[in-house]
Each structure stands twice: as C-alpha cells, then as structure tokens.
C-alpha positions in Angstrom: -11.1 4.9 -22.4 -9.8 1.6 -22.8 -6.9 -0.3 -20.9 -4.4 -0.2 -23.2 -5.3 3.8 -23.2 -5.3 4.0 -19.5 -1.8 2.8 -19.5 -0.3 5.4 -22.2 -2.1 8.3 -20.8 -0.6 7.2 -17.4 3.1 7.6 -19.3 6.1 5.4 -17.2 4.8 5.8 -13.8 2.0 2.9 -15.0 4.6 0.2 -16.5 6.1 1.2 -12.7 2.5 0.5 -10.7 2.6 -2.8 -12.9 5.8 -3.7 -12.2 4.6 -3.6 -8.7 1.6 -5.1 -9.0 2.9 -8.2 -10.3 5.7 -8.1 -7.9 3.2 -7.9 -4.9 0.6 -10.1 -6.8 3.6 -13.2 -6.6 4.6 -12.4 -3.2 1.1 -12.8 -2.1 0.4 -16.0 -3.8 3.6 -17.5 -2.2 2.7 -16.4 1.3 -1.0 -17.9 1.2 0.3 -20.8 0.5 3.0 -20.8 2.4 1.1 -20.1 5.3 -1.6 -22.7 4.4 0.8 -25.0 4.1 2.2 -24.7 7.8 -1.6 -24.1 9.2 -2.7 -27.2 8.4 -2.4 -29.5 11.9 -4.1 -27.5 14.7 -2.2 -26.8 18.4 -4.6 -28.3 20.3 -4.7 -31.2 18.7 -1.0 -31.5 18.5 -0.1 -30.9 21.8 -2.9 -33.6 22.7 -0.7 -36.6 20.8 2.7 -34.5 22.6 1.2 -34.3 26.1 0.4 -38.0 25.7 3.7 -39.2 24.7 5.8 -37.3 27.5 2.9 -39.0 29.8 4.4 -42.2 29.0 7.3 -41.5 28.9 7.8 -41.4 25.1 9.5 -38.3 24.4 11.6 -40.3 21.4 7.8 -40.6 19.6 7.1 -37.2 21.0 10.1 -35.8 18.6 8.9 -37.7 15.4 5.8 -36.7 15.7 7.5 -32.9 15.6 9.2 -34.5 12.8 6.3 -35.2 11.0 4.3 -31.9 11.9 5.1 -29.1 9.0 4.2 -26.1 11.7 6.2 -23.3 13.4 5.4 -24.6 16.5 6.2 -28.1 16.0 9.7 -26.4 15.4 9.7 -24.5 18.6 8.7 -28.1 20.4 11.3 -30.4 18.3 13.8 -27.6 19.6 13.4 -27.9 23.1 12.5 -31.7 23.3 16.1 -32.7 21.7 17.2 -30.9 25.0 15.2 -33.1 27.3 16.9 -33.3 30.6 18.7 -30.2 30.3 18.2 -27.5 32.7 14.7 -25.5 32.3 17.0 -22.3 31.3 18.6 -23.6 28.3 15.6 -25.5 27.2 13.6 -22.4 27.5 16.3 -20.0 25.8 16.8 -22.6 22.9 12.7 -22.1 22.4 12.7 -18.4 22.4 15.3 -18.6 19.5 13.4 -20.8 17.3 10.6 -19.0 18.4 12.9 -16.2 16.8 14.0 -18.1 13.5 10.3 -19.5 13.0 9.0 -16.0 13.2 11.4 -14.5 10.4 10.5 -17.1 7.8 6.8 -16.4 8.4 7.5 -12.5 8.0 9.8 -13.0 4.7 9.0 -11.2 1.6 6.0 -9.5 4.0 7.7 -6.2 4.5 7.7 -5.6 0.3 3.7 -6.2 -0.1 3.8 -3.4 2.8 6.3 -0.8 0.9 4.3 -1.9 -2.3 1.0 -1.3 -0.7 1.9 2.5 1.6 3.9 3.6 -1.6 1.7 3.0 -4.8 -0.3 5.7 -4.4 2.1 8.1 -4.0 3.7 6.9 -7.1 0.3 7.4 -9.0 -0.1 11.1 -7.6 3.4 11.5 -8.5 2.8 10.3 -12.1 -0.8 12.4 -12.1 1.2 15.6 -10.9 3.2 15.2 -13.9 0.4 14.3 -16.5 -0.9 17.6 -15.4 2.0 19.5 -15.5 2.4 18.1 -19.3 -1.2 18.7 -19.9 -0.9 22.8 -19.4 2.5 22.8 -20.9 1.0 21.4 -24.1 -1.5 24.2 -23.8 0.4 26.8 -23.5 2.8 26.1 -26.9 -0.7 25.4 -28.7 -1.4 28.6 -27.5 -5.5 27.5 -27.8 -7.6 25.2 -26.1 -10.5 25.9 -23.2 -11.7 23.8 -20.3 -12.8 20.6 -22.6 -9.1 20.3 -23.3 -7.9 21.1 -19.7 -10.2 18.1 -18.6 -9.3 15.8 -21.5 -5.6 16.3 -20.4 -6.6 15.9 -16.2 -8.8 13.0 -17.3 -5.6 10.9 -18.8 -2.8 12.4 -16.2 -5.6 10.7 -13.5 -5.4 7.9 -15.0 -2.0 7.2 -13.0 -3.8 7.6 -9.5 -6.6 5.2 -10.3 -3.9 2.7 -11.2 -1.6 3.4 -8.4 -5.5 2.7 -6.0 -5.7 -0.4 -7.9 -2.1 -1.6 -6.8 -2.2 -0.7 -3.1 -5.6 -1.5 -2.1 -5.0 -5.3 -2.7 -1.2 -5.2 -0.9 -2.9 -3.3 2.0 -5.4 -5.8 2.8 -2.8 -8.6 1.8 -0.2 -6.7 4.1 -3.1 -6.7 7.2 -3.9 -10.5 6.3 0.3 -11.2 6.4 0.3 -9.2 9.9 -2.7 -11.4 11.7 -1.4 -14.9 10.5 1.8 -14.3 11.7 0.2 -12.7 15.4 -1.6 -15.9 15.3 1.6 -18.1 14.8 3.4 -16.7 17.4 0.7 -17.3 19.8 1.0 -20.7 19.1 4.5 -21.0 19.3 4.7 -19.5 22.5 1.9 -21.1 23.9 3.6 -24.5 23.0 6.7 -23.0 24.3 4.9 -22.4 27.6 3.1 -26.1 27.8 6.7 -27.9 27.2 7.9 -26.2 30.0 4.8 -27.3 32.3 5.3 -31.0 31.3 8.8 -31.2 31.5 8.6 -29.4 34.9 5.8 -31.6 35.9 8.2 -35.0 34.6 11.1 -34.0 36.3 9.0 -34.4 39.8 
C-alpha cells in the first residue's frame, strides 16, 4: 500500500492526524529554538561576572550585563537588581513573579504538543473503529465476500491507527523534552533568585 493509499483508506480522520501533525511538527520547531536561543549563556558562568560586579560595588554594570544576557534568569536577576536597596521582601516577591512570567513564556504553545500527542491515538482508533464498521457494512449489501475481504477492509480501516502512532509518538517525546527544559529553567531561575538574595544580604552588612 502506498502513502497516498494509506491516507484514503484512513477516510477524514487522516487529513485530521495531518492537520495535527503539522500543527505539533511547527510548534516543536519553534520551541527548540526558542529554548536554544535562551540556553545559550550558562548560570554559573553568569552569576560569576554578577557576583563580581555587586563585589565592587557595580550593580549599574551588574544590570547591563542582565541586559545583555537573553536568559530567564537574567530576567529574574534584572528584576530584583532594579530594586537594589529595597527591603529583602519586595526584592524577593518582585523575583518570584518574574520567576512567574519567565516560566509561562517557556511553557507557551507546550500544553498543545501535549493534547496533540495523549489525543492522536485515540483519534486513529476512532477513525479505525469506523473503517471497520464501513468495512462489514459494505459486506453485508454485497451480500458475498469471506475472510480475504474482511482483512482487506481491517487492513485499510488500520491504516488510521498507524497514522494516529505516527503523530503522537513524536509530540510525546517532544512533550517530555518541553517538560525537562523548562524543570531545568526554573531551577536556574530560582537558584539565581536565591544567590541575589545572599549578596545583597551580604552587601547590606
């Protein structure tokens, strides 16, 4: 069977799957890079140049280097160094809400390769149920046929599952991928969070 008949034996529930499929395929593209993008400059090494700045004093340098610094956590730092001098509480509350704001950006669009990926299946079961359903029903107004025609007509109602497997294995493991780099970003971005705090507690003695 060839593709072109693998997608009219599958009926409408395949021009569905590919609707998906290319929706999920674009999402995914855009969050790779969109995560590579803001994963290039590592914390450590960040909060090396910041920690030396505040040291001396510098926390005007300290910001432009935030500036400059295309991360979530650079964010989260910018945030609560444009407050230096401010009580701890405010400083820290203005963090946990870029923390907040950073965190739905990095989760946008994520949620869809998800529904896209738990859903697709079900879709291709629900367009094989009714391949079948079609298949006997042609059967029985022929009034003839036997098991090579039974399988011929399971065989291309099938055809919709194996699609719908082809669609949600890929936005699964894109889905899981999504899930980890965000875990990780947050880390950072509270961890930062957490090291502002030190050195501004430690500057203010």
């Amino acid at each position: 069977m060839t593709i072109w008949q693998l997608l009219k034996a599958g009926g409408f529930t395949v021009y569905i799957l590919i609707a998906c499929s290319v929706l999920s395929l674009t999402i995914i593209i855009e969050r790779i890079r969109y995560y590579k993008k803001r994963s290039r400059m590592k914390r450590v090494a960040f909060m090396l140049k910041i920690t030396r700045e505040l040291e001396k004093g510098e926390v005007g340098k300290a910001l432009v280097i935030c500036k400059e610094t295309d991360t979530p956590f650079a964010g989260v730092v910018f945030s609560g160094l444009t407050l230096h001098g401010h009580s701890e509480v405010l400083i820290s509350n203005t963090m946990e809400r870029e923390i907040t704001v950073e965190t739905t950006k990095l989760e946008r669009y994520a949620s869809i390769v998800g529904t896209i990926g738990s859903t697709a299946v079900y879709i291709g079961l629900f367009g094989t149920v009714l391949g079948i359903i079609r298949a006997f029903h042609d059967i029985s107004l022929s009034g003839a046929g036997g098991i090579s025609v039974v399988i011929n007509g399971i065989s291309e109602a099938l055809a919709c599952t194996a699609v719908g497997l082809c669609v949600a294995v890929p936005a699964v493991m894109a889905y899981n991928y999504f899930l980890k780099k965000i875990d990780n970003f947050i880390s950072d971005m509270e961890l930062c969070a957490s090291e502002i705090m030190d050195l501004l507690a430690v500057k203010k003695r």
